[in-house]
N, C-alpha and C positions, 0 to 999 in steps of 0.2 A: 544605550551604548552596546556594540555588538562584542562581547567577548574576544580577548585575545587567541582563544582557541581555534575562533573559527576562518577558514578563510574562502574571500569569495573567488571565483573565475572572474578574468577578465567581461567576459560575455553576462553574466549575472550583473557584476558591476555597472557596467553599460547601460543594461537594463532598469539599472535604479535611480540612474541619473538623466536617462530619458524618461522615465515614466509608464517603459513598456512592462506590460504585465507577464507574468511570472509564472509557470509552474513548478512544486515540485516534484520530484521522484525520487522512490526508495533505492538503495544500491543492494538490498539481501537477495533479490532477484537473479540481480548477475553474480554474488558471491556463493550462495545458497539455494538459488533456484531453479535454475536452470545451468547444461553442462556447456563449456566452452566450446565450440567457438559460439554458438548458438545466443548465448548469454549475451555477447556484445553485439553480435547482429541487430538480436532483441531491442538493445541499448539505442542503438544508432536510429533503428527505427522509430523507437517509438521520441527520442528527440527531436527526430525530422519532422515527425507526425504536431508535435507544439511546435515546430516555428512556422510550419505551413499553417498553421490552424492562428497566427498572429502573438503567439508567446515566444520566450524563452524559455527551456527545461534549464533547471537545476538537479543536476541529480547529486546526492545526498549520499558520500562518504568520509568514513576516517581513516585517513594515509597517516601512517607515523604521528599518530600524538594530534592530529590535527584535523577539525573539522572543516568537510570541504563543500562550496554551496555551489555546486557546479562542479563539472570535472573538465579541466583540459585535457588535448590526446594525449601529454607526458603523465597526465595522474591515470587516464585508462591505462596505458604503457604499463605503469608501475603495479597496477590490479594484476591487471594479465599475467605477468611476469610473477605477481609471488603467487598467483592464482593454478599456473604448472610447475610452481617449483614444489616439488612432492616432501620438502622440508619445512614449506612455509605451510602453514595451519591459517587461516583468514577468522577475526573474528566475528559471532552474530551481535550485534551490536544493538542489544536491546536501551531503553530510555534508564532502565536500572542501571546497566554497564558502562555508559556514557563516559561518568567522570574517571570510574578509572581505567576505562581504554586510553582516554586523554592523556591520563596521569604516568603511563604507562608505556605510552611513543606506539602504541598500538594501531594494525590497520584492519577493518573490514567492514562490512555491509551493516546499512545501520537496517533497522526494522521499524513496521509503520510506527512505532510509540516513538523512538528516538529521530527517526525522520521527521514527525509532526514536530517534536520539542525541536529539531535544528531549525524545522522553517521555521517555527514561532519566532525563534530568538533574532533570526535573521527578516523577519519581516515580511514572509509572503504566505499569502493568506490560501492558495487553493494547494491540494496534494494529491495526485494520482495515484492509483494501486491497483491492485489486480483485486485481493477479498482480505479482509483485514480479520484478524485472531480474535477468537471470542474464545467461549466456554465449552471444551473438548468434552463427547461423549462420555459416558461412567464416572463426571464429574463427582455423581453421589459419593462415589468409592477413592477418588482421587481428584481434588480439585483445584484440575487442572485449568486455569483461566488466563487467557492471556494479560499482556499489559496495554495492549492495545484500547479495550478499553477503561481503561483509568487515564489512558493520553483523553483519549475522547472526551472522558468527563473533566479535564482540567486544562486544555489545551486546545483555543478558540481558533483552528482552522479546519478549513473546510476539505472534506476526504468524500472522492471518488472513488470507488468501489464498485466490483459485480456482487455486492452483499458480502456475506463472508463465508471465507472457506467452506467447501462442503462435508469436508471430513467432521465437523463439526457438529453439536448440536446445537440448532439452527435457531427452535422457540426460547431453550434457554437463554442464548445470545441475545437474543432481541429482549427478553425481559431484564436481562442483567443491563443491556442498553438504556429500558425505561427506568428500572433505578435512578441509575446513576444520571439523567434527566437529558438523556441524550438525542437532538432529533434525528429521526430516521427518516428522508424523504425519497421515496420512490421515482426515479424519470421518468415521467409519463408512464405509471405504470402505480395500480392502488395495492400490487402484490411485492411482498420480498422476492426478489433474484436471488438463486442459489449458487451462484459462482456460473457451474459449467451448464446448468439451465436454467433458462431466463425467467421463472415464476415459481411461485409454491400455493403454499393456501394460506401462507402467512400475511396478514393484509397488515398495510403500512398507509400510513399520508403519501399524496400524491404529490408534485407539482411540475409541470409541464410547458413554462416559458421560463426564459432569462430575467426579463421583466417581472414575472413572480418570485424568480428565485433572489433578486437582489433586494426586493422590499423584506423578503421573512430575513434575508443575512441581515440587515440593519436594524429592523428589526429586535432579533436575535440579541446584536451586541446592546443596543438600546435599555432593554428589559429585561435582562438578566443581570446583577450584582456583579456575577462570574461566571463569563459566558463558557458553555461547554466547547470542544467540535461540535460540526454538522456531519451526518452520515449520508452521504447523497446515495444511491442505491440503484445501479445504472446497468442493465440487464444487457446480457451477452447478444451480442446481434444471433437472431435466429438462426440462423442460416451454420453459424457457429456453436449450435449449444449441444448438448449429449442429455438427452431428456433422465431425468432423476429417474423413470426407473430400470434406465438401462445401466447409468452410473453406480448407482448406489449400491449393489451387491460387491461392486468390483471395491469400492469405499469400504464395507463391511471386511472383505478376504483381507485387503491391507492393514486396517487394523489389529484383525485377528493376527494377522505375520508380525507386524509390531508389538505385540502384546509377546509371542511365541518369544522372540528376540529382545524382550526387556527393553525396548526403544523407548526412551520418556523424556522432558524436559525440554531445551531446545534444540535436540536432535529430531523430535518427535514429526514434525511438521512437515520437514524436508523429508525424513524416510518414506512419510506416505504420501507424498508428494511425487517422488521417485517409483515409489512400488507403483501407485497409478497410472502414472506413464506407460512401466511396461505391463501392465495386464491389459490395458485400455490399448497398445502397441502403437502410442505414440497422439493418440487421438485427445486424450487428454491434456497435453502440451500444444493443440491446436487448438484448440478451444482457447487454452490460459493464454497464447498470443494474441487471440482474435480480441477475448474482453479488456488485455492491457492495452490495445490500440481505441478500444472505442472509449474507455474510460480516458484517454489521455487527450483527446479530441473534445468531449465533453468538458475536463478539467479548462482546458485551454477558452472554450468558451464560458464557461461561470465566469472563470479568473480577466477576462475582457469586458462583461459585464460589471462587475463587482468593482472594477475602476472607470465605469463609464463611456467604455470603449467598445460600443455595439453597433 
């Protein structure tokens, strides 16, 4: 039974009662991620990009109290609108925040842990993303770990990603992944993608058809008691990446200015996410476009597969 809190779009709806398969998408991207107008271009794109690719995108926010599984253009309208009112504050809408955003008539960007929990509850099993939160650098000293994955380890759908965030550290992430019994499967590809470059030396599982990838999903739910997420690991088209060691210094001075600045929490992510941009002058926000279009392409085809529709 789908909660009273949540509501779907027309277009979503549709989609459930034909049988056409589904993506979703996060909304902290256009609330928190990237700056206006950019952020809805973003939006638009990369929705065109799943119905050309044979889905529907749902993109994933809270307008006033209310989760929404899809957005119509009057729910982007209303984004937009509190998004430059220099009054309105949007909130980050982690899986911890959820109930009392709800509680609360609260609106803004949910993040990948409360995205996965809104598709969960609503039924659709594939989710797009750009790199999803893991275990931040000097964790020793501060440990700082997203919620991302604890959605992963308890929250059985399946997330496309360019790996996770590069600001991060990368080996811890991936161990704190095997904990918690997470798979990590590489797109054609036996190496972890570091966001804005396509490989590391971190080596992961491979798998390289749809037809592979729907046997391990079943898999998956088959033999596990309590299936986890899957972490699909889906590397930056070439052509798009910023080779780690050209990135990485400019990762390090951000940090270090975030540290200078007291930036922690969930402010933390978005600051150096921003500082990046402009050291990088904008090149790093080409990249993060180029791997949300290819991860949403790929999303769109698992999510066709996975309903038998190849």
């Amino acid at each position: 039974m789908t909660p009273v809190s949540i509501v779907l779009s027309d277009k979503v709806s549709s989609a459930f009662s034909h049988n056409t398969p589904i993506v979703a998408l996060e909304s902290t991207v256009i609330t928190h991620g990237l700056p206006y107008p950019l952020n809805f271009d973003t939006l638009s794109r990369l929705e065109e990009t799943i119905y050309d690719n044979g889905c529907v995108p749902a993109t994933i926010a809270v307008i006033d109290g209310k989760a929404h599984i899809g957005l119509s253009e009057q729910d982007k309208d209303t984004l937009k609108e509190r998004m430059t009112d220099t009054a309105t504050k949007l909130m980050k809408v982690s899986m911890r925040d959820l109930a009392l955003a709800l509680a609360q008539g609260k609106t803004g960007g949910t993040t990948v842990s409360a995205t996965m929990l809104l598709a969960h509850l609503a039924d659709i099993k594939v989710f797009a993303t750009g790199g999803i939160g893991g275990v931040h650098r000097d964790w020793q000293s501060i440990p700082d770990i997203s919620m991302d994955i604890k959605a992963l380890s308890e929250i059985p759908v399946v997330v496309v990603s360019a790996g996770c965030k590069a600001i991060l550290d990368i080996p811890a992430t991936l161990e704190m992944l095997e904990t918690n019994a997470v798979p990590v499967l590489g797109w054609m590809t036996d190496k972890f993608p570091c966001f804005y470059s396509s490989t590391s030396t971190y080596f992961i599982d491979s798998i390289s058809t749809e037809l592979e990838f729907t046997a391990f999903y079943y898999n998956h739910l088959e033999y596990r008691d309590r299936p986890s997420g899957i972490l699909i690991a889906n590397p930056i088209p070439a052509a798009a990446q910023i080779p780690a060691e050209t990135i990485e210094p400019q990762i390090l001075n951000a940090i270090d200015t975030a540290k200078s600045k007291n930036i922690t929490g969930k402010a933390l992510t978005p600051f150096l996410l921003d500082c990046l941009s402009r050291l990088t002058e904008g090149e790093s926000v080409r990249a993060n476009l180029a791997l949300l279009e290819n991860n949403a392409i790929l999303a769109a085809r698992l999510a066709k597969s996975i309903q038998g529709d190849l």
